[in-house]
C-alpha positions in Angstrom: 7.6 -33.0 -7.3 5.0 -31.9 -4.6 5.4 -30.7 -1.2 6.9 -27.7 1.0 10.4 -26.5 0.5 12.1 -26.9 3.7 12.7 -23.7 5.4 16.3 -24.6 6.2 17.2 -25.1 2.4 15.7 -21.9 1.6 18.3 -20.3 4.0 21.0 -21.9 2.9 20.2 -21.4 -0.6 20.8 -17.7 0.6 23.4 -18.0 2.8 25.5 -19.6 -0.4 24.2 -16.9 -3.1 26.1 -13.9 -3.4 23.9 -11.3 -4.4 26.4 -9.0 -5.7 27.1 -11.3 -7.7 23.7 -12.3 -8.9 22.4 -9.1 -9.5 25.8 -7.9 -11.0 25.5 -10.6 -13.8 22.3 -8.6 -14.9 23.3 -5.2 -13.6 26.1 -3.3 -14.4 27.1 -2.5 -10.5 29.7 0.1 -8.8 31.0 0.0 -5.7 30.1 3.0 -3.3 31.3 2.3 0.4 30.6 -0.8 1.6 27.8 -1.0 -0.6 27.0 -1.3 -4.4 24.8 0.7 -6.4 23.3 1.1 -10.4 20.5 2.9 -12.0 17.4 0.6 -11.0 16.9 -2.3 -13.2 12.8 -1.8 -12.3 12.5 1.8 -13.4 13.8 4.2 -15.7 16.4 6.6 -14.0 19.7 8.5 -14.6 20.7 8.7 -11.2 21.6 5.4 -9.6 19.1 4.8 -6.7 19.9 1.0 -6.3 21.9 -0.2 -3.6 22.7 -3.5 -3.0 24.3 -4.6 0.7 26.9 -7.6 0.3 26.5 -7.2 4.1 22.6 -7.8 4.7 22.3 -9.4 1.4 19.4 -7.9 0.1 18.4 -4.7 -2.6 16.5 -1.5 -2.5 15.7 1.2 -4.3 15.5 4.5 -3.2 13.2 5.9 -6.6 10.5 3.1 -6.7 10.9 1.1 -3.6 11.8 -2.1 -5.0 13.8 -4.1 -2.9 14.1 -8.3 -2.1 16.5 -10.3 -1.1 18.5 -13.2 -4.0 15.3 -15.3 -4.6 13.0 -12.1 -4.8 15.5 -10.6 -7.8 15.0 -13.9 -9.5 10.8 -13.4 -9.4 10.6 -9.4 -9.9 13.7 -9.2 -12.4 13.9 -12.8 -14.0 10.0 -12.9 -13.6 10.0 -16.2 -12.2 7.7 -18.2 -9.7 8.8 -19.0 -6.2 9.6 -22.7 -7.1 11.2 -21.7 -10.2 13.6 -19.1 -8.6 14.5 -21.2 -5.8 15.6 -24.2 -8.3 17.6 -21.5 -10.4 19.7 -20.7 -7.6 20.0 -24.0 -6.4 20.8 -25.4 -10.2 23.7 -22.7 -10.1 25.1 -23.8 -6.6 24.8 -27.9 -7.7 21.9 -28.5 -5.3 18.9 -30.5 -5.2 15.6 -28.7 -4.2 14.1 -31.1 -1.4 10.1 -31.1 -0.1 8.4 -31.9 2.4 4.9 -31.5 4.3 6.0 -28.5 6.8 4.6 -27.6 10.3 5.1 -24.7 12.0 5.1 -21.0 10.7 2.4 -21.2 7.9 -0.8 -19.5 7.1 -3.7 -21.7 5.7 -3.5 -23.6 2.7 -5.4 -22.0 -0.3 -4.0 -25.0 -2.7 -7.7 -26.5 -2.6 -9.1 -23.4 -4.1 -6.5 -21.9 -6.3 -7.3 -25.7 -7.7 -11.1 -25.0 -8.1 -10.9 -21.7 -9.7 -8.2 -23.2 -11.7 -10.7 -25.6 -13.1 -13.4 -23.7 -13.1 -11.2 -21.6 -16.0 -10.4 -24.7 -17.9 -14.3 -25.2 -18.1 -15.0 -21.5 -19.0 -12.5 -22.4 -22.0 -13.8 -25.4 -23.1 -17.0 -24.0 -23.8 -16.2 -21.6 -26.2 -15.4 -25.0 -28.1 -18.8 -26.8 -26.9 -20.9 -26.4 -30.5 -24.1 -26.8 -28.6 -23.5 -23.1 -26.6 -20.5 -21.8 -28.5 -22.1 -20.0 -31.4 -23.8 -17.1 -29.0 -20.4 -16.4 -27.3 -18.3 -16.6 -30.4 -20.3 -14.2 -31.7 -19.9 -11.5 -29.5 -15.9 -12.1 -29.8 -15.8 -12.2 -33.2 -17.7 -8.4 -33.2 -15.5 -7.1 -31.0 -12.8 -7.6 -32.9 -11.0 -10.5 -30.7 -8.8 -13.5 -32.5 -8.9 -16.8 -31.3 -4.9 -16.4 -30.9 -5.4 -13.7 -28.3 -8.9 -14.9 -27.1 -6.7 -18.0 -25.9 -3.5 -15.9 -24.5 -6.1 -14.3 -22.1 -7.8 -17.8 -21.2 -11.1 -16.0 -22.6 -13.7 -18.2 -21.8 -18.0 -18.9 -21.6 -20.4 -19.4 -18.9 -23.2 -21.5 -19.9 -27.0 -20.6 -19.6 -28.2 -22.5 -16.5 -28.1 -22.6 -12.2 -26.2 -25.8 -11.9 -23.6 -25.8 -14.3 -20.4 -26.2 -12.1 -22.1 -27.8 -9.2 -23.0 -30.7 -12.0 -19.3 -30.7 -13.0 -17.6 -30.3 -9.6 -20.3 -30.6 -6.7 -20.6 -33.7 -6.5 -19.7 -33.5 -2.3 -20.6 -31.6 0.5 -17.0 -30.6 0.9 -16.7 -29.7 -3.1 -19.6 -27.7 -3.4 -18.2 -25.5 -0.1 -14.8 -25.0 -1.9 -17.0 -23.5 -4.9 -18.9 -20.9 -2.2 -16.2 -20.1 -0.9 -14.3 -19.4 -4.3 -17.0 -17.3 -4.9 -18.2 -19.5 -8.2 -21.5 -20.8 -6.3 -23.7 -18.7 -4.3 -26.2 -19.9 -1.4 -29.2 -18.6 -0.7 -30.8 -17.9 2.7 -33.4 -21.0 1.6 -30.2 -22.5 1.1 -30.5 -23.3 -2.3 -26.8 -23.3 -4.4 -26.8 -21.5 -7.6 -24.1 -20.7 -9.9 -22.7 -16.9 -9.8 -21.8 -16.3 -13.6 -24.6 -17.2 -15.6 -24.1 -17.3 -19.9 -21.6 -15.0 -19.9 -17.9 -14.1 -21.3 -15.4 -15.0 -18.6 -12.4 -13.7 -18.5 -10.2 -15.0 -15.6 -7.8 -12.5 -13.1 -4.4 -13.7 -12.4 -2.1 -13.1 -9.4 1.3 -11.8 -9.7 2.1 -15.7 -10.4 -0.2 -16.4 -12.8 -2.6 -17.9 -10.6 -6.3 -18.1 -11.1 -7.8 -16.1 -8.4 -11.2 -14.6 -9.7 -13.3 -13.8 -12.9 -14.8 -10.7 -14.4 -18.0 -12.0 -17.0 -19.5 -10.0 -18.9 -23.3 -10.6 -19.7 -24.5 -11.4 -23.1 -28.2 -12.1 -22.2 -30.8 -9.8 -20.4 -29.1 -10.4 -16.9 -27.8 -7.1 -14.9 -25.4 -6.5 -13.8 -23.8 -5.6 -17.2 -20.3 -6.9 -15.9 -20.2 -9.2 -12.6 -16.8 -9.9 -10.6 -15.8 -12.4 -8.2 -17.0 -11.5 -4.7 -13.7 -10.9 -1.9 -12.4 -14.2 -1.1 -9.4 -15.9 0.5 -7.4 -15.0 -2.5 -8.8 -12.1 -4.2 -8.9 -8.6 -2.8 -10.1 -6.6 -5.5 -8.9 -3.6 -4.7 -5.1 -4.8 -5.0 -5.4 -6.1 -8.5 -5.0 -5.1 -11.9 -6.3 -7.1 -14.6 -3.5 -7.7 -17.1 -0.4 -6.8 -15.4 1.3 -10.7 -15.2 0.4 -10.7 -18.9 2.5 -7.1 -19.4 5.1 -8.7 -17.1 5.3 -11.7 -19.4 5.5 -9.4 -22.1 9.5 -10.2 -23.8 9.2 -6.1 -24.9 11.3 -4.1 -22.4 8.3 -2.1 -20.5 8.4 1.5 -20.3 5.2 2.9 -19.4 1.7 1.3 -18.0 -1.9 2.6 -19.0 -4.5 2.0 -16.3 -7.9 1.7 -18.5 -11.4 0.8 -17.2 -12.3 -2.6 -18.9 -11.0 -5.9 -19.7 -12.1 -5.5 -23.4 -9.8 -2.3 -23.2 -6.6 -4.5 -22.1 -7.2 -7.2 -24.6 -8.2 -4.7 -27.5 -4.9 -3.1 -27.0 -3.1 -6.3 -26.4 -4.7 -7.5 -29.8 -3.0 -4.9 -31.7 0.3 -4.6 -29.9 0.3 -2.5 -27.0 1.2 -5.1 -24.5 1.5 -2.2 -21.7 -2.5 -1.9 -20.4 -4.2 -2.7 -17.2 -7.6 -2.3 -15.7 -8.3 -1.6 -12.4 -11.5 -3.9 -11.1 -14.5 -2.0 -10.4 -12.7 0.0 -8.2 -10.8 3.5 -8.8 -7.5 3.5 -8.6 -5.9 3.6 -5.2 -2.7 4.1 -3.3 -2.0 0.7 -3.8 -2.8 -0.2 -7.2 -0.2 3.2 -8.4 2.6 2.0 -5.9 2.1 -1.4 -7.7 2.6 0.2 -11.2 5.5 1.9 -10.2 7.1 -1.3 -9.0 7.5 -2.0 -12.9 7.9 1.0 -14.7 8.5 4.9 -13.9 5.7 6.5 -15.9 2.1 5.5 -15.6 -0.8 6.6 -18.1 -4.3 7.0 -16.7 -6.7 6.9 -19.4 -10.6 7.5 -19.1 -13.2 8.5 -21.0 -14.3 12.1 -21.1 -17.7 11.9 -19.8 -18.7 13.1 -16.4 -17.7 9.7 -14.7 -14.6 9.7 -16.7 -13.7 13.1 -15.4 -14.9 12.2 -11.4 -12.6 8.4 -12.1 -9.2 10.9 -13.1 -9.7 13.2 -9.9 -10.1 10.0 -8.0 -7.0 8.6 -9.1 -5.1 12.1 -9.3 -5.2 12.7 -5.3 -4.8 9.3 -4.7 -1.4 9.3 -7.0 -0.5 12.8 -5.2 1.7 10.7 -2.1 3.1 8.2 -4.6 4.9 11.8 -6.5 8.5 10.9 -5.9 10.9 12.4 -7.7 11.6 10.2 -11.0 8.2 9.5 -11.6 5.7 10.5 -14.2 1.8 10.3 -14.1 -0.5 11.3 -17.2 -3.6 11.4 -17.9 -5.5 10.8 -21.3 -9.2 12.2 -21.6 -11.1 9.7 -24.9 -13.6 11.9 -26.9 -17.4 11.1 -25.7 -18.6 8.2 -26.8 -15.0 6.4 -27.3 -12.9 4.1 -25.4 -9.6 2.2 -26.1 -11.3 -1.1 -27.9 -13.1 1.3 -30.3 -10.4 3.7 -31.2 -7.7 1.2 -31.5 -10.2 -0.9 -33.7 -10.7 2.2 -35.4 -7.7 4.3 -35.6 -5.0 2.0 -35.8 -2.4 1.6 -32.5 -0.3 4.2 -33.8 -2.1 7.4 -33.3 -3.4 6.0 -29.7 0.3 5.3 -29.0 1.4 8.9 -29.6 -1.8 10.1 -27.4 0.0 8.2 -24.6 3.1 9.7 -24.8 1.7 12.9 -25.4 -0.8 13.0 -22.6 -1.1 15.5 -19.8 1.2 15.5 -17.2 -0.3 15.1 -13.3 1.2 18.4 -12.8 -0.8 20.4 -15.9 -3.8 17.8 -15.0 -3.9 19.1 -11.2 -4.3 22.7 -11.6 -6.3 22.7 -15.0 -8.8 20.6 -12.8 -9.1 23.0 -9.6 -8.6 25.8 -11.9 -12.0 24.9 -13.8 -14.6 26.7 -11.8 -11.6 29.7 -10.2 -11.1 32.7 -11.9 -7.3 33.0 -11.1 -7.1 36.7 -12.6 -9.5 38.0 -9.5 -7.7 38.3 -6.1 -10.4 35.9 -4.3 -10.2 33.7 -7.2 -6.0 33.8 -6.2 -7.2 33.0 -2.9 -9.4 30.0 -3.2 -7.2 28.5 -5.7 -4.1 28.1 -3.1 -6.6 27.6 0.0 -8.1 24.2 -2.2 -4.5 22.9 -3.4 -2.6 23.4 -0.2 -4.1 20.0 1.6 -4.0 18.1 -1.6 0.0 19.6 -2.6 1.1 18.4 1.3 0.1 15.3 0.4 3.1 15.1 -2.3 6.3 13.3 -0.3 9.4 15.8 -0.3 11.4 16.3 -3.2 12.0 18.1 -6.3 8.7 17.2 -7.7 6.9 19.0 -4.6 8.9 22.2 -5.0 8.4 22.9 -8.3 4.2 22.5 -7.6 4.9 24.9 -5.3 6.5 27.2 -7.1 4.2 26.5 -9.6 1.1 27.4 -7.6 3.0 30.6 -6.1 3.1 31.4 -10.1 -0.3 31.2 -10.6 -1.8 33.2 -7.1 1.3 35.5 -6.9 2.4 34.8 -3.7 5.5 34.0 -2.4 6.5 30.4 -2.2 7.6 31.1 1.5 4.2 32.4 2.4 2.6 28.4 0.1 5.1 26.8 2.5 3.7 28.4 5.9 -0.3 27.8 4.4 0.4 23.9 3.5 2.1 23.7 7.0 -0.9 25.0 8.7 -3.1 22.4 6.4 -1.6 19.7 7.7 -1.4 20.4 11.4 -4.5 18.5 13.3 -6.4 21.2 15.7 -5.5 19.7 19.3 -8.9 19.2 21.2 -9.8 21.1 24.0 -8.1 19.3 27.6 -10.7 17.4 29.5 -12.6 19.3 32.0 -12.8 16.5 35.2 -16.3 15.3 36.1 -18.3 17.2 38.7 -16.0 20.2 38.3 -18.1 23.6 39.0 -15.2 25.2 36.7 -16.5 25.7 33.0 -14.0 25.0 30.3 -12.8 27.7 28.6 -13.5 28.1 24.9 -10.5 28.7 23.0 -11.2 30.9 20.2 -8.2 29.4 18.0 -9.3 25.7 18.2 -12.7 24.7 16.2 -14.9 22.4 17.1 -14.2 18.7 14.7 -18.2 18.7 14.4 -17.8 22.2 13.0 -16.4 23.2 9.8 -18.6 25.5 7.8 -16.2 27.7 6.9 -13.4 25.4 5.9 -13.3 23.9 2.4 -14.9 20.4 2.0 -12.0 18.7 0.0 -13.5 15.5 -0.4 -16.1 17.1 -2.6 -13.6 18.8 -4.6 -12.2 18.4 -7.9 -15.6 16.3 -8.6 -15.5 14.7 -5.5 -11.6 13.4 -5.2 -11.3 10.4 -2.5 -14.5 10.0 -2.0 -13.5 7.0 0.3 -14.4 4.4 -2.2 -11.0 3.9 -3.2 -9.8 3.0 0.2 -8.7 -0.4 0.7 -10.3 -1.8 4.2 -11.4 -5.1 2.5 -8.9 -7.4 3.5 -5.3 -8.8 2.8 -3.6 -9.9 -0.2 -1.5 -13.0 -0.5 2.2 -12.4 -0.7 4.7 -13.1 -3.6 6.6 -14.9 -1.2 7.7 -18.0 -0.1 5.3 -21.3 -1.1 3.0 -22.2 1.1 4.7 -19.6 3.7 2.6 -18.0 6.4 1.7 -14.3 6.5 -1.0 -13.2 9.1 -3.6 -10.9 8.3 -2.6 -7.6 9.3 -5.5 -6.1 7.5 -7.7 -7.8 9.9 -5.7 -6.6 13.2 -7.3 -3.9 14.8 -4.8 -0.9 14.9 -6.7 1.5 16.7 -6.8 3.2 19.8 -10.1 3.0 21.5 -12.1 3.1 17.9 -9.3 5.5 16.5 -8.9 4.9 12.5 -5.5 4.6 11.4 -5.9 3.0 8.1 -2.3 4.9 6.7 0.0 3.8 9.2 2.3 6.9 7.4 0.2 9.4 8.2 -1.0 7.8 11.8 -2.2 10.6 13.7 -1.0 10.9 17.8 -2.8 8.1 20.4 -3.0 10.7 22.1 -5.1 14.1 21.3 -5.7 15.7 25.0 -3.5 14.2 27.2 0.0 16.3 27.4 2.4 13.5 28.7 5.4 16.4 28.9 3.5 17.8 32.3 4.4 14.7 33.8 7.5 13.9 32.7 10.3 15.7 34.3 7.7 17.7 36.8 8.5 17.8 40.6 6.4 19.1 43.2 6.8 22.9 44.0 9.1 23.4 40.7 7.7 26.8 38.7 6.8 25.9 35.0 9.4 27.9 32.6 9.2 28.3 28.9 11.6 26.9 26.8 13.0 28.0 23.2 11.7 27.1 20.1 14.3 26.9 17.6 12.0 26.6 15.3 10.4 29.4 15.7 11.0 32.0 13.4 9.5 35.6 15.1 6.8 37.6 14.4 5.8 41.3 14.7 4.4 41.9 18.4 6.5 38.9 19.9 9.4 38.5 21.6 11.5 36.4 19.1 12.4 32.9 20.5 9.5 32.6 22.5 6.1 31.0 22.4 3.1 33.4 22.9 3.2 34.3 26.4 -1.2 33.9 26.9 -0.2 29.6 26.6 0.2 28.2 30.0 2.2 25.5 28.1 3.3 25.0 25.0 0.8 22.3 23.1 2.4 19.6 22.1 1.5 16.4 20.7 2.8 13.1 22.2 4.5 11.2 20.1 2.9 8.3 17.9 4.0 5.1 18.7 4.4 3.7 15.2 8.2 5.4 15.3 9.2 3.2 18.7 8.1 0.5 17.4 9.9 1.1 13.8 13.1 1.4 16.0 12.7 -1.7 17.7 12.0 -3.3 14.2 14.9 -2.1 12.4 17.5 -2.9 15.3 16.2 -6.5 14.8 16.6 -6.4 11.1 20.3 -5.2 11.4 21.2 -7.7 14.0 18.5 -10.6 14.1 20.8 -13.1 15.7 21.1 -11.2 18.6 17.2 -10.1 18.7 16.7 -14.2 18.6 15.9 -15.1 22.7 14.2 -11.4 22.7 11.2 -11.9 24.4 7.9 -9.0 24.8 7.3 -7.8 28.1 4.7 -8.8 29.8 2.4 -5.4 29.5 3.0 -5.5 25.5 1.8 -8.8 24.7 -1.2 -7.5 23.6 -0.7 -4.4 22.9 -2.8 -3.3 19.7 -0.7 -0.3 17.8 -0.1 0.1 14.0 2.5 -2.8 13.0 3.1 -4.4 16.3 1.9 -7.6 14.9 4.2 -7.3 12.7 6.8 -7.0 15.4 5.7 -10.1 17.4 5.3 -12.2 13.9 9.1 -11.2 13.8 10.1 -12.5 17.2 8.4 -15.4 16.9 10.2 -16.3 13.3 13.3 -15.6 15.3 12.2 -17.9 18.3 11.7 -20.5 15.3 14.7 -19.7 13.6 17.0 -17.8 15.1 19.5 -18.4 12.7 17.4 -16.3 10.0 19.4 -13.5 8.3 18.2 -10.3 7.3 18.1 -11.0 3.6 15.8 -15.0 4.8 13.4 -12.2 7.3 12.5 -9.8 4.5 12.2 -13.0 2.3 9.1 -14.2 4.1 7.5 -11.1 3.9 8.3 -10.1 0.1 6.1 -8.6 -2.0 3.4 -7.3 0.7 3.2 -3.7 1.8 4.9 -4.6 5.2 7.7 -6.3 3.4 8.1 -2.7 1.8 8.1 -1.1 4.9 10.5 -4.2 6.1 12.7 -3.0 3.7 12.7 0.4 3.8 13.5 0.0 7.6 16.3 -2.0 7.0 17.9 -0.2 3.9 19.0 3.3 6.5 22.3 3.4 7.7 22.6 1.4 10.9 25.6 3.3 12.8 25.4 1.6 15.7 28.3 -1.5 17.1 27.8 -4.8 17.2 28.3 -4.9 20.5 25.8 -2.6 21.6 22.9 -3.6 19.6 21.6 -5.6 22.6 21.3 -2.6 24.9 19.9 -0.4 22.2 17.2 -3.0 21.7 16.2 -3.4 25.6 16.4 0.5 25.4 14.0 0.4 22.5 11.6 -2.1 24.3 11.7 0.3 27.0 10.4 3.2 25.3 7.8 1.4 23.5 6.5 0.3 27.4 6.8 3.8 28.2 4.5 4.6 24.9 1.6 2.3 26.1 1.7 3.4 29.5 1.1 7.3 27.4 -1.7 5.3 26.0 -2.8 3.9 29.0 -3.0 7.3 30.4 -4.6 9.1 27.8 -7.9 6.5 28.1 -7.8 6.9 31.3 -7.9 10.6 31.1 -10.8 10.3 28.7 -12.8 8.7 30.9 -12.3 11.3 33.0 -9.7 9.9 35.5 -12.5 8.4 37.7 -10.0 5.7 39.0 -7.4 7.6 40.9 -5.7 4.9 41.9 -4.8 3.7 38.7 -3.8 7.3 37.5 -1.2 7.5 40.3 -0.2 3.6 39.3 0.6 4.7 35.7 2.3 8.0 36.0 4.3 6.2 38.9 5.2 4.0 35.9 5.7 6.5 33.5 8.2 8.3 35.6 9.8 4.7 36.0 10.4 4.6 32.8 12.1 7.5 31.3 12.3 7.5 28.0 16.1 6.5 26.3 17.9 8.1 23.2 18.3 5.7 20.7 21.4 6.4 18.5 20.7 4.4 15.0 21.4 6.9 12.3 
């Protein structure tokens, strides 16, 4: 049967599912509060981080970040399609699954081209059975060691010799041969002539999560460069958020327990070939953030293997700072460096799985790997060789999250330069604090701004060390994923905007890691305004955290400061407030409507936040478990869930106030924003300077009590 599953049976397939009793059928569960928890049924752990909320009805885990509501179990654990998981639960409950076309919420239908590319396989397949061009690619296969068996399990297929091949087979409309540009089979040149892409080579297709068809990777077997060709970016394929092979290790019946990341597709299949189920390639692109945090979804150790040639070495120191933030405790990185020359497909072919098995679980930990590799050009035995070793792994150690892990690098690194951990803690602090810029000197003003000798110039680093150069050039910026978004897991033919594509910046300001979003604001110090009145003296207030130092008065900031420098805070928490007071109580969040001044307000995740409300306005019977449903399986369904998985200690009955109180801040917040361009611009409208901090004052900012 075709057609959309209504949105209202999807609900109430929820509403009727327990999931403590779901998941306890698979997982062995014990009740802690009003909650249940088990070791995590996605990673390998001896601690349980799982909870499971018979409350919210949904899962997370604390070690891997898993989480999903009763039909996002039945995909990640079951390892079951949307449709499939949805008729499961509904067989168990004695329901039928209904469809229907569906207005409303959706994003645009990619049926039309996950239905090309789908064919387009199909053809690649057939022709490695066509005896008029067969015999070339067969070939090739056959030297490399590949059976028809597994040839087939990885839809291994040929593309022809010729320019017209598919347009023959499915161009035969103006309509049709757009749906082949625009999978990215068919190319168009500026003469507008149409061409096919993959020319007479091997074709070996990339699957979604769902064993979709969404790209190809070909390699050549003719004189045609490049040597291996992928898919261009399309609707459907982001190639830095796939991994070639995992739905086939997924699939795999063996229990997983590690992933390798290799560098080829002949790699994976090799490996696959002779029983090593557990490989992935990344897709012309180093690993990233993404692609490790994707890994660890399935599996707590993950096994980088490269060759050991220059590249090989610059790919590892890639992927090592990129893996640094994903460090949480319970989780295990290695890296594997193949003599010159070799790569998976060859030693396996060679050598047998068993001895490159052992190499796996053998390999060097992230934690040997990362100071072997700054260590290579330091003398540590030298005092300045001490020196440069902690001043080029404190950045790159603040990077790991906090934890065990984290300590024990520390300690580690303290080992190695001889200095006390207390004194690493104090120099990765300072690492990560941003210099504030100078405050903005008014137009016209006679007055020259004074140079402060402790803040350097962001044009002017001689003397600091370049990181992105080092380790042989780690995050080089390649890896960074700015190329678009990547279809959910989630609900069929559901709609998920683009939040790639949403500008969340501040007046040009990057903020790419929404984490690690710096301030909106780096001059403008919204605290003088605050609580000022006119004629009050300034005072100086304790810092608790301070901790003294020899020549000041302990308590006390430095007494040459006419104020202490402080930061305003980034509005990504506010709006993470208002978020998770919806997700804990959506029914009462369902009339909630934006004011006015935030409609269009552009901030990291607030389109996220009104694609919330507006499911609410639509449904405003939607649970918690039904909201982080329609956003499973995407990186703001992560943060969805990590939002909604704190403790939420605040009543029933006051969640309504909280929220307004919430709103109110985050007005407050753009009004800081407001400001701070305004004082960029060097506060040439007056008017609307005394109009905003008029505001500002209105608007005083609210505790909000939720944990």
């Amino acid at each position: 049967m075709t057609g959309k599953i209504p949105e209202h049976f999807i609900d109430d397939v929820l509403a009727r599912t327990d999931l403590v009793d779901l998941i306890g059928s698979q997982v062995r569960l014990k009740k802690t509060g009003k909650n249940y928890s088990a070791c995590c049924p996605f990673h390998d752990e001896k601690t349980p981080s799982f909870t499971v909320s018979p409350d919210k009805q949904f899962y997370y885990c604390f070690g891997c970040g898993a989480s999903g509501n009763a039909i996002g179990f039945q995909m990640d654990y079951v390892r079951e399609g949307f449709v499939e998981a949805i008729e499961g639960l509904a067989k168990k409950l004695g329901m039928d699954v209904p469809r229907e076309g569906g207005t409303g919420f959706k994003k645009k239908d990619h049926t039309e081209l996950y239905s090309i590319l789908e064919k387009a396989n199909n053809f690649f397949q057939s022709q490695l059975k066509n005896p008029r061009v067969r015999e070339k690619a067969v070939s090739y296969l056959k030297r490399r060691g590949l059976s028809g068996e597994t040839a087939k399990h990885f839809q291994v297929g040929y593309a022809p010799p010729g320019w017209d091949n598919l347009i023959s087979e499915f161009g035969d409309t103006d309509l049709k041969r757009q749906l082949l540009i625009d999978a990215g089979l068919t190319v168009r040149n500026d003469n507008g002539r149409e061409y096919d892409r993959f020319r007479d080579r091997i074709m070996y297709p990339i699957r979604d999560m769902r064993g979709r068809t969404i790209a190809f990777g070909g390699r050549v077997l003719g004189n045609d460069k490049p040597k291996y060709l992928n898919s261009p970016e399309t609707d459907v394929f982001h190639k830095s958020r796939e991994l070639y092979g995992l739905y086939d290790a997924r699939k795999h019946p063996q229990k997983l327990e590690r992933l390798v990341v290799v560098e080829g597709y002949m790699d994976v299949i090799a490996l696959t070939h002779h029983g090593i189920h557990y490989s992935v390639a990344t897709l012309g692109t180093a690993s990233n953030q993404d692609h490790i945090e994707k890994l660890f979804r399935y599996v707590s150790e993950v096994v980088f293997c490269f060759d050991g040639d220059a590249a090989g070495r610059k790919a590892s120191n890639r992927a090592l700072e990129n893996a640094l933030p994903c460090m949480k405790d319970g989780r295990q990185i290695r890296f594997l460096y193949l003599p010159e020359g070799e790569d998976p497909d060859t030693l396996v072919n060679k050598d047998g799985p068993e001895l490159l098995e052992e190499q796996f679980r053998t390999a060097t930990p992230l934690s040997e790997h990362f100071f072997d590799a700054l260590s290579m050009d330091i003398d540590v035995n030298t005092m300045d060789g001490k020196a440069r070793l902690a001043n080029q792994a404190a950045p790159l150690l603040d990077k790991l999250p906090q934890g065990v892990f984290r300590q024990l690098m520390i300690g580690r690194l303290a080992t190695l330069t001889e200095l006390s951990t207390e004194n690493l803690e104090k120099a990765i602090s300072v690492s990560s604090v941003p210099k504030p810029a100078p405050k903005a000197t008014p137009p016209n003003s006679n007055q020259q701004p004074q140079q402060n000798q402790h803040i350097q110039s962001p044009q002017n680093h001689q003397d600091q060390p370049d990181y992105a150069n080092m380790m042989g050039n780690m995050g080089d910026g390649t890896t960074n994923n700015t190329d678009g978004y990547y279809p959910p897991q989630d609900y069929a033919n559901h709609s998920q905007p683009d939040y790639s594509q949403q500008d969340h910046s501040q007046q040009g300001r990057s903020q790419q890691d929404y984490s690690q979003a710096p301030p909106p604001n780096d001059n403008f110090d919204p605290s003088q305004y605050a609580n000022s009145q006119p004629g009050k003296k300034k005072s100086f207030k304790k810092n608790k955290a301070w901790k003294g130092k020899k020549g000041f008065k302990k308590g006390y900031q430095n007494d040459w400061d006419d104020e202490p420098i402080q930061p305003p805070a980034t509005v990504t928490p506010i709006i993470d407030s208002v978020i998770r007071i919806i997700l804990h109580t959506p029914k009462d969040a369902a009339n909630t409507e934006l004011p006015t001044d935030l409609q269009h307000f552009q901030s990291p995740y607030m389109e996220l936040l009104r694609d919330l409300l507006a499911l609410l306005r639509e449904r405003p019977e939607a649970s918690t478990a039904a909201i982080l449903g329609r956003w499973h399986a995407t990186e703001e369904g992560e943060h969805l869930a990590q939002l909604a998985a704190k403790e939420f200690l605040i009543p029933q009955e006051n969640s309504a106030p909280e929220l307004s109180d919430a709103l109110r801040n985050l007005e407050r917040a753009k009004v800081e924003s407001d400001l701070d361009d305004l004082i960029k611009d060097g506060a040439k409208d007056k008017t609307k300077l005394r109009e905003l901090l008029k505001l500002k004052l209105a608007l005083a900012p609210v505790i909000i009590k939720t944990e």
